[in-house]
matplotlib code that plots the C-alpha trace (Angstrom):
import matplotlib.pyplot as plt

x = [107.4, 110.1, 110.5, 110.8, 113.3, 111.9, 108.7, 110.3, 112.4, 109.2, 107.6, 110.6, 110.1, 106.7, 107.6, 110.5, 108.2, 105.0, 107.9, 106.5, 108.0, 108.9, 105.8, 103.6, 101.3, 101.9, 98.8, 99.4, 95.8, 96.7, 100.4, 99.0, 96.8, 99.0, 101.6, 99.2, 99.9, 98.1, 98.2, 100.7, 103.9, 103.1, 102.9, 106.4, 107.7, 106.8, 108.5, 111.6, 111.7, 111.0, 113.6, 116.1, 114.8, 113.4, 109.4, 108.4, 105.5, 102.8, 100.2, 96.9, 98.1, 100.2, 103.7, 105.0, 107.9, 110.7, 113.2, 114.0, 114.1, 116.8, 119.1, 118.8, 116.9, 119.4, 121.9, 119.5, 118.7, 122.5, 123.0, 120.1, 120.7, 117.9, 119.3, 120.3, 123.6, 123.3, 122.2, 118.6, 117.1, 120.1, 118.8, 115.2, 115.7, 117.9, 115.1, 112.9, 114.8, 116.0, 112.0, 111.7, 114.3, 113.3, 115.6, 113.8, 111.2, 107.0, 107.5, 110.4, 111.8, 113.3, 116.2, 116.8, 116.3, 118.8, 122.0, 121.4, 121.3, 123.7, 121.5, 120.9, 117.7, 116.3, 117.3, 115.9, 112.3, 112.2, 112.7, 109.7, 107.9, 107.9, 107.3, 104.5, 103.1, 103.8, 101.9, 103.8, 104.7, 102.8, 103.1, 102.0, 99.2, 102.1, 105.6, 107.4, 106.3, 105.2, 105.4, 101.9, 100.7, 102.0, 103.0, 106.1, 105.9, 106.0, 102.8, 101.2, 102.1, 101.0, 97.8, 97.4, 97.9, 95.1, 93.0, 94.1, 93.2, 90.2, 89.5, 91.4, 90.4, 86.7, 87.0, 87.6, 84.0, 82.4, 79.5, 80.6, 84.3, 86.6, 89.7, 91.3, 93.4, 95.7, 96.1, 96.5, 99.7, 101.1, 101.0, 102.3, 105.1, 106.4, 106.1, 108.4, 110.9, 111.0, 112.0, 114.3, 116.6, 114.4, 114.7, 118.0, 118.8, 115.5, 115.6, 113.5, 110.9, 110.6, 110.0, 107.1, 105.5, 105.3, 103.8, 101.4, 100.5, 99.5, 97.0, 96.1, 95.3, 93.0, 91.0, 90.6, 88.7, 86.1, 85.0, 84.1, 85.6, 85.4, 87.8, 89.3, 89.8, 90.6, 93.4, 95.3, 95.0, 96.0, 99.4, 100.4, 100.8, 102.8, 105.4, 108.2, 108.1, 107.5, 110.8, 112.8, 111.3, 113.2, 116.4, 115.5, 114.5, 115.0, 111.0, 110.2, 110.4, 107.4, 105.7, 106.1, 105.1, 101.9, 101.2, 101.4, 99.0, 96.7, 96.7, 96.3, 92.9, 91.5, 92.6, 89.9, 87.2, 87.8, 87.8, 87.0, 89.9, 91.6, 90.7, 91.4, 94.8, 95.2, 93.7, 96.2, 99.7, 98.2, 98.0, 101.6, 103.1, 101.1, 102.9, 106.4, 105.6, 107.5, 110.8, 110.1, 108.8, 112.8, 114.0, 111.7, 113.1, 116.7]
y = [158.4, 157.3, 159.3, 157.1, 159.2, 157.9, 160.3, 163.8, 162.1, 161.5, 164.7, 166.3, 163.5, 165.2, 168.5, 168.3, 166.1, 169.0, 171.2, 173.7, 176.9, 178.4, 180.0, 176.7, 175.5, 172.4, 170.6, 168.0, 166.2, 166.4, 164.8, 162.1, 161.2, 160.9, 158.8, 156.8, 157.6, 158.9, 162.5, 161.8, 160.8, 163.3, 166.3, 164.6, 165.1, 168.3, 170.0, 168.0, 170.1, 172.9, 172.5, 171.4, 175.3, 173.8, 174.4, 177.9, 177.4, 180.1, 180.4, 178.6, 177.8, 175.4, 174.6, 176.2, 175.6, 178.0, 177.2, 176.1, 172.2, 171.3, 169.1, 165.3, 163.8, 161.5, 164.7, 166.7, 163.7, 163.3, 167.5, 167.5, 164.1, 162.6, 159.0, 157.3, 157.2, 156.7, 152.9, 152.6, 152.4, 149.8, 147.8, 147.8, 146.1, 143.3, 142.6, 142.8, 140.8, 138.1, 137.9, 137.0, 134.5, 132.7, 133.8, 135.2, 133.1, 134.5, 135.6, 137.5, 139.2, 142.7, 141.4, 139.5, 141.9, 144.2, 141.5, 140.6, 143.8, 145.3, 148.5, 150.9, 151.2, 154.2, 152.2, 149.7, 151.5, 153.6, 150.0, 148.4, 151.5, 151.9, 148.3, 148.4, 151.5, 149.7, 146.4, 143.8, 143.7, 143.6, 143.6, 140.0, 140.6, 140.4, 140.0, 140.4, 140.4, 138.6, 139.2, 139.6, 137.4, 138.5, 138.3, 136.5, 134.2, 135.3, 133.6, 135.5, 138.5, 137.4, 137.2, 140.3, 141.5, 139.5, 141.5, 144.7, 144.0, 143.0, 146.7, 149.4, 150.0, 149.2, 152.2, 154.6, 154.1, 154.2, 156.7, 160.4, 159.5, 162.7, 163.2, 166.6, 168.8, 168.8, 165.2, 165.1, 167.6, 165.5, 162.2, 163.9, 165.4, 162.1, 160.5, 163.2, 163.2, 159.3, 160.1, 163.0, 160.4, 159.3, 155.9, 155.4, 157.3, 157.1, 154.2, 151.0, 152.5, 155.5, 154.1, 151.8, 154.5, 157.0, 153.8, 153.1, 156.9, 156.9, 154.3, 155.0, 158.3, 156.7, 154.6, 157.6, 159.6, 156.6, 158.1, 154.4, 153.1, 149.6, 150.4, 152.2, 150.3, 146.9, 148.6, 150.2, 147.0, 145.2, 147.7, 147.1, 143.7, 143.5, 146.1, 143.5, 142.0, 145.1, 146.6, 143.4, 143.8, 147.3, 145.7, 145.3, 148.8, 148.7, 148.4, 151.6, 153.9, 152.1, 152.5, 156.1, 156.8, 154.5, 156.4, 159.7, 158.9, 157.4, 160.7, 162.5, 160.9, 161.1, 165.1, 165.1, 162.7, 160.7, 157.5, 154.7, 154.9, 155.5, 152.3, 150.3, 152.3, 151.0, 148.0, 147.4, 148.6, 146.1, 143.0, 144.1, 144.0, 140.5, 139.3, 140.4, 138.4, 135.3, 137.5, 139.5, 136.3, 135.3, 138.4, 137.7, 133.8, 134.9]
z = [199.6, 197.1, 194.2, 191.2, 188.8, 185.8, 186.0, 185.9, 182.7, 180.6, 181.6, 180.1, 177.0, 176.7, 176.7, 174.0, 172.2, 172.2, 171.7, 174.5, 174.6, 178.5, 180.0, 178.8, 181.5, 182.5, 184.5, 186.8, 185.5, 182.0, 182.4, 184.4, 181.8, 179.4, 181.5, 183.0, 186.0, 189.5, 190.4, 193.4, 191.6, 188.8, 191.4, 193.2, 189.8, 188.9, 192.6, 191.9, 188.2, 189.5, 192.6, 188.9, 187.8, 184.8, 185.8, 188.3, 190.3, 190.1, 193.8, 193.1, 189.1, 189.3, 187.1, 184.0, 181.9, 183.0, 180.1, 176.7, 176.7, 173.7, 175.0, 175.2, 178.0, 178.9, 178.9, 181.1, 183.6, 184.1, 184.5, 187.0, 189.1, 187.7, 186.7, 190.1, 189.0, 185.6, 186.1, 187.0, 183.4, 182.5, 185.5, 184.4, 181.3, 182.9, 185.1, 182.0, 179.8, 182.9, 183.9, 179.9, 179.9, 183.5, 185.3, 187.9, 189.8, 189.6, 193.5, 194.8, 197.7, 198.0, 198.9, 195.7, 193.8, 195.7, 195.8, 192.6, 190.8, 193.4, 193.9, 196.7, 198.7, 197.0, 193.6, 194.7, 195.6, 192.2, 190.3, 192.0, 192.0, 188.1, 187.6, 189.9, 188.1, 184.4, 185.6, 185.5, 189.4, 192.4, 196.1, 197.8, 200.8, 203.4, 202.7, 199.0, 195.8, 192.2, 188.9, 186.9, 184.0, 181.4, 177.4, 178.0, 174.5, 170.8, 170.2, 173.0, 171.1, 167.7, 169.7, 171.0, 167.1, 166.5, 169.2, 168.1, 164.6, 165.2, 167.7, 166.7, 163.3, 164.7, 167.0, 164.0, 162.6, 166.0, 165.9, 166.8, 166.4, 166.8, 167.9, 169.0, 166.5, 169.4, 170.2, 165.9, 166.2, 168.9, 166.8, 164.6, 166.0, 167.4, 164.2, 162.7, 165.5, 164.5, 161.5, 162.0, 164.0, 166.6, 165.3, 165.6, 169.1, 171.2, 173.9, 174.1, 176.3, 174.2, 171.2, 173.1, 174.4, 171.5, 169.4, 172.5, 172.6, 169.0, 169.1, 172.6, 171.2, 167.7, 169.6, 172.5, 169.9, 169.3, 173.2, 173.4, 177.3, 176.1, 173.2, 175.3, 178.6, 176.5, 174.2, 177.2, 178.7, 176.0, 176.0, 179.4, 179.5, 175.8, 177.1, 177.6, 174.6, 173.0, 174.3, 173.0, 169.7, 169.4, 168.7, 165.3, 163.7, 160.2, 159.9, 162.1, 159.0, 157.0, 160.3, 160.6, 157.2, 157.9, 160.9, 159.2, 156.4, 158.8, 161.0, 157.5, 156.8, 160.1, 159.8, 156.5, 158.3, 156.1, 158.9, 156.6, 154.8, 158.0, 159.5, 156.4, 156.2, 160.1, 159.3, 156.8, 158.7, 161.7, 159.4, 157.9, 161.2, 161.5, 158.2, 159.5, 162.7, 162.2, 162.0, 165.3, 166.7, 166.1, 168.0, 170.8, 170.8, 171.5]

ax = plt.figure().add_subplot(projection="3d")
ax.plot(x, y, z, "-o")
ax.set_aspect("equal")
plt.show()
């Protein structure tokens, strides 16, 4: 099986971002969870980082962290051989952003995709292979493969606001709601990382999925799987747009700080006013639509 190189990169995301100290267990389960991803490219992961010396593997336990993780990722993923050449994430978003323009048909061959992006084969499979596991590709019964419906229009976007709008904030008052002190610190450690910088330096698809973790992570504690199973659906298929709507950052602060008072509330139980606060940073970033519906336009 083809490694996809992108998986090792955001387990080593997490665990900068957790700020785990060496000795820290790190369970396959638990990581897949949180990427969103099957146990099989999570456990691929985990032996090429510990092959790297950055995990040590421990009979019938499983991995643990067998360093200090301080430097950039992007730094580390170069160090270790962990960015196919430095190009594969560039790649991805030209496919991204040429599926978004029409460039690129709704069914395509390998083939295209190799001549016209000039990569190897193992490029090649790592590409499909994160696509596929990010939803917006899929292998044809047969031969080649298609692209999935997705959010390609500013409108559709606007929409899924709407959705969101109408269900996250809904999932905070749901009977029983609680959410882990642990999954709290991790919110909020992302948040300030944001703040510290992140803003400015972290890459499209960080930025995308530290937002998607923190409401992923609200409406979890609602334990509701209709929440639950609409919202991460509702996040897959906005990811393209969602990375285009990076380039303008200005308004990331005001989120952060949103985010943070929000996590305060729900730290005091105080979930009304923790779904109003949400309810009201949604419908902001409903008001500021028009000019990220601009963005999205180019």
């Amino acid at each position: 099986m083809n490694l996809d190189l992108s998986v090792p990169i955001r387990i080593l995301e997490l665990i900068r971002e957790e700020g785990l100290t060496p000795g820290s267990h790190l369970p396959a389960q638990r990581l897949a969870d949180r990427l969103r991803l099957s146990r099989s490219p999570v456990n691929q992961a985990l032996g090429v980082l510990h092959e790297k010396g950055l995990l040590h593997r421990e009979p019938n336990r499983g991995y643990f962290l067998a360093q200090e993780i301080e430097a950039p990722t992007a730094q580390l993923a170069q160090e270790f051989g962990l960015d196919e050449g430095g190009g594969a994430s560039a790649v991805y978003f030209r496919v991204a952003e040429d599926r978004l323009q029409g460039l690129l048909p709704d069914a395509f061959s390998e083939t295209l995709l190799k001549q016209r992006y000039a990569l190897t084969s193992a490029q090649l499979q790592a590409l499909l292979h994160r696509m596929a596991q990010e939803g917006w590709v899929q292998k044809k019964p047969g031969y080649g493969w298609e692209f999935s419906p997705m959010l390609t229009t500013a409108e559709s976007l606007l929409q899924s606001y709407r959705l969101r709008l109408a269900l996250e904030p809904a999932a905070l008052l749901e009977p029983g709601y609680h959410i882990a002190p642990e999954a709290l610190a991790r919110c909020r450690a992302a948040e300030v990382h944001l703040l510290k910088g992140g803003i400015k330096t972290d890459t499209a698809d960080q930025i995308h999925e530290r937002g998607v973790r923190f409401h992923e992570a609200l409406v979890e504690g609602s334990g509701n799987p209709f929440f639950i199973d609409t919202i991460r659906r509702v996040n897959r298929v906005r990811r393209l747009l969602s990375y285009r709507s990076t380039q303008d950052r200005k308004r990331y602060r005001q989120h952060c700080e949103q985010h943070l008072a929000i996590l305060d509330l729900l730290a005091q139980d105080r979930n009304e006013e923790a779904a109003q606060a949400l309810r009201e940073h949604l419908a902001a970033t409903l008001r500021n639509m028009e000019k990220i519906a601009k963005i999205l336009r180019a």
